[in-house]
N, C-alpha and C positions, 0 to 999 in steps of 0.2 A: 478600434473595434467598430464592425458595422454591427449598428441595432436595430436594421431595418428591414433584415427581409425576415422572410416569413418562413417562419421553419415547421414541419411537419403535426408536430403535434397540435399547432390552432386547429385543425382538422377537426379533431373528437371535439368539441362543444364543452370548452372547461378541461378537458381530462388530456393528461398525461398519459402514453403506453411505450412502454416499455418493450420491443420486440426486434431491436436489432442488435441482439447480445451473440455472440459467436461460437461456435461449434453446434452441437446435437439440437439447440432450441430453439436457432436461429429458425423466422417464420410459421414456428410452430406450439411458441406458448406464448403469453402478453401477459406484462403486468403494468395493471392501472393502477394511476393516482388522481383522485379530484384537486385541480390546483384552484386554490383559494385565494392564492395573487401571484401574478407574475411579478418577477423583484428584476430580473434580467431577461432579456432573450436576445442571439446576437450569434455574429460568427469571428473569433478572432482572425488570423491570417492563416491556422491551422487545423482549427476543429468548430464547430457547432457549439455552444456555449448558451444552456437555461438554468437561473435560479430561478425557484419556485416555493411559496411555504404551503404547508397542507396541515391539517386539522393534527392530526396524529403526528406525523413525522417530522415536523418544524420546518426547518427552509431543508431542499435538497437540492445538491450541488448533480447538473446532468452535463455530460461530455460526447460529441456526440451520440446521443439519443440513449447513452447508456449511463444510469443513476451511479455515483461515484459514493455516496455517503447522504444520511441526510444527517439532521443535530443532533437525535435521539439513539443511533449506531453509532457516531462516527468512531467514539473511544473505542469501542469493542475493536472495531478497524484498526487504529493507531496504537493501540495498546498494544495488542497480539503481535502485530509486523515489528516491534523493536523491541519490548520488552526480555519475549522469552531467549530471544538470541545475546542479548545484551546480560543478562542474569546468567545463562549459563556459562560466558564468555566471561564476566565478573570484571575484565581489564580495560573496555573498551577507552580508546580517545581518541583515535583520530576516526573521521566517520563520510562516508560518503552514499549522498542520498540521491536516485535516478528519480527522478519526476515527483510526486507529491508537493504539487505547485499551490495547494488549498495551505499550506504550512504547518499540518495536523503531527505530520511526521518527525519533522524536527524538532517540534514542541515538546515530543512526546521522547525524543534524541538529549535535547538539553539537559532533561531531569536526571541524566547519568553524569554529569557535568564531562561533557567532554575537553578534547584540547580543541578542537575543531572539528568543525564538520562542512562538508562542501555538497551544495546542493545543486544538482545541473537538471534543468526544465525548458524543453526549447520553447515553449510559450511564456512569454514575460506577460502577458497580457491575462492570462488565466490568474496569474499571481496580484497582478493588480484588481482584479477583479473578487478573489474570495479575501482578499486588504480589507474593501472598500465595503461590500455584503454578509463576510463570513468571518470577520474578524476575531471573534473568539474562537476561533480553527490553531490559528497562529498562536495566538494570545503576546503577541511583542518577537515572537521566535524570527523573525525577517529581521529586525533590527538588533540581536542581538553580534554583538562582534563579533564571535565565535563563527557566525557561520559568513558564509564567501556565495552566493547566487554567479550561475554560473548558466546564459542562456544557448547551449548548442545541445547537439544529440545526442544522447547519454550513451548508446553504444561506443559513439567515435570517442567521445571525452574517453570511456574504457580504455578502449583501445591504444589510446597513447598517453596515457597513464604507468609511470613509473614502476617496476616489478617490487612491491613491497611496500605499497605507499598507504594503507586503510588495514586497520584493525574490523573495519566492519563495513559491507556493502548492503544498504537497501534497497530493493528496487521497487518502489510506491509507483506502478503505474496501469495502465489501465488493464483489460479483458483483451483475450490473445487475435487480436486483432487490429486492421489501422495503423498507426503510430506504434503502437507496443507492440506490435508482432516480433520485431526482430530483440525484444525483453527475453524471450523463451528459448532464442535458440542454441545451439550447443556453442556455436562461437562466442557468443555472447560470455553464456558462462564461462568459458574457459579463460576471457580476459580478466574476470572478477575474480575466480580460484589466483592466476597471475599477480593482480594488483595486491591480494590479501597478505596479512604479515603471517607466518607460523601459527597456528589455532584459528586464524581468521575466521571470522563467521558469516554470514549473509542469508537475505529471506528476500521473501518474494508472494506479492497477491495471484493465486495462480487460478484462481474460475471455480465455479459451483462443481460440488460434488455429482452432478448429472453428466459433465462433460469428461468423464473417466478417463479416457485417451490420451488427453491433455494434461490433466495429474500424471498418471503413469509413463506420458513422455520426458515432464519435467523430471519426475525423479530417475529416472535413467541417465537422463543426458547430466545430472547433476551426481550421479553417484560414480559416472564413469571418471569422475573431477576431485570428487573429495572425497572424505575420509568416513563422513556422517552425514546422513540427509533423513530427517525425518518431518514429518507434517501436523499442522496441528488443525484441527477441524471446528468450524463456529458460525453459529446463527448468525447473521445481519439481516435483521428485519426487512431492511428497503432495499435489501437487493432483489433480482429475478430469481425467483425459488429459494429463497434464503442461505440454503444452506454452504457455503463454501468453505473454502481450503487454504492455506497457506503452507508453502513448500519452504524449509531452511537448510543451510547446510553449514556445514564445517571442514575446516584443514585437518582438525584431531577430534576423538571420540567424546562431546562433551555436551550433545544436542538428545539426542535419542536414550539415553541412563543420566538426566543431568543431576547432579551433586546436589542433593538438597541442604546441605551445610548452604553453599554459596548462594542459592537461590533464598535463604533465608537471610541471609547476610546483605543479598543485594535487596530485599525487598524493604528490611529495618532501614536503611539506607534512606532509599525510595519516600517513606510512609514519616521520616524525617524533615521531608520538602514537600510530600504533597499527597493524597490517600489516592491511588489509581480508584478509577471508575469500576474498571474490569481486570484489569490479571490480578493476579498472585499466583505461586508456588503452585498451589491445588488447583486451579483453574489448568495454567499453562501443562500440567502432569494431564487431568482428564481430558483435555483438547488432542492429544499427544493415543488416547487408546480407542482405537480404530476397529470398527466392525469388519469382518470376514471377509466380507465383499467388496469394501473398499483397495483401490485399484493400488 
């Protein structure tokens, strides 16, 4: 990892901006943070790479020039993306996870106890990096044996992946841009619909509720594939306009009317190993009821 050059943001005098986020806001809205110490700044061999802590937000993890989580959101983040698919899916074990190299994801994976889960992240270097500064991200999740790190492209790993092989796909990666562009596209999905067992389930961090186009694409291109696709909508403070979206879908109808027997069932579970930060049942249900306008 180089930590020497000099990446854009020294510019503003202390302060963080936030303004290379993609689609509608691209060049057109900024959001500042005052950094209070630089903890990282650097380029692995693939993206841009600053940790930063700040008064309010605690450390926040930035990837190319776009804020990925900081300490005080990240549950809300990690929680939502596996939780409510995994609760309404109630059988999950085998599990595979496309990027989320911070190790918020699988942490947040383990608590289901799975058979396994296989996590493919083409930067090993991001991984070492939220190890070494973000360590309660993880909390042990990298070294537990259950999971298998696995450093190539998560499309291509898809793609020649076994028809039947994951009870459940995550896709923890970045804003529809860069690297995660081809996360969004229809091919994409169709390898993961593929790879899924019967009820399969799968979710995806899909952009701020500002860039409409882009939701409304995702869920088309995902509804032409499965059976259920519905979204669930949530604040994260340190994101760009906060408010975003997360798109999930299913092979059977069990996402969008989910079984509150089972979601109560998986949550006593849950609340048995450890109190979630943010879901539960009620959360995951009003995340799930969507204004008029939304796309």
């Amino acid at each position: 990892m180089d930590d020497r050059q000099q990446l854009p943001w020294q510019h503003r005098k202390g302060w963080f901006s936030e303004g290379t986020v993609p689609g509608a806001r691209f060049g057109t809205i900024e959001h500042a943070f005052r950094v209070d110490a630089v903890v990282f700044e650097g380029r692995s061999k693939y993206q841009e790479v600053l940790i930063f802590d700040h008064a309010i937000y605690g450390r926040v993890l930035v990837l190319d020039g776009i804020v990925q989580f900081s300490s005080i959101d990240q549950a809300i983040y990690h929680e939502m993306l596996v939780h409510p698919i995994f609760a309404s899916h109630g059988q999950v074990k085998d599990i595979l996870v496309i990027g989320g190299g911070d190790g918020g994801t699988i942490r947040e994976c383990l608590r289901h106890q799975p058979r396994q889960i296989v996590m493919v992240d083409l930067d090993p270097e991001v991984i070492t990096l939220c190890r070494r500064y973000l360590p309660e991200l993880s909390a042990g999740a990298f070294d537990d044996p259950r999971v298998r790190l696995v450093h190539e492209d998560g499309a291509a790993y898809v793609a020649n992946s076994p028809a039947g092989s994951f009870d459940a796909v995550i896709v923890d990666g970045g804003d529809y841009t860069g690297l995660s562009e081809v996360l969004f596209s229809a091919p994409f999905f169709a390898d993961i619909a593929r790879v899924l067992r019967p009820g399969g389930v799968m979710s995806l961090q899909t952009g701020s509720v500002l860039d409409a186009h882009l939701i409304r694409d995702g869920r088309e291109r995902l509804g032409a594939l499965f059976a259920d696709v519905t979204a669930y909508r949530l604040t994260m403070p340190s994101y760009h306009c906060g408010e975003y979206c997360f798109l999930a879908a299913a092979l059977s109808s069990i996402l969008s009317d989910p079984d509150p027997v089972r979601l109560s069932q998986v949550e006593e579970a849950l609340r048995a190993r450890f109190t979630p930060a943010y879901w539960s049942p009620a959360v995951q249900r009003a995340a799930q009821v969507l204004p008029a306008y939304f796309p």
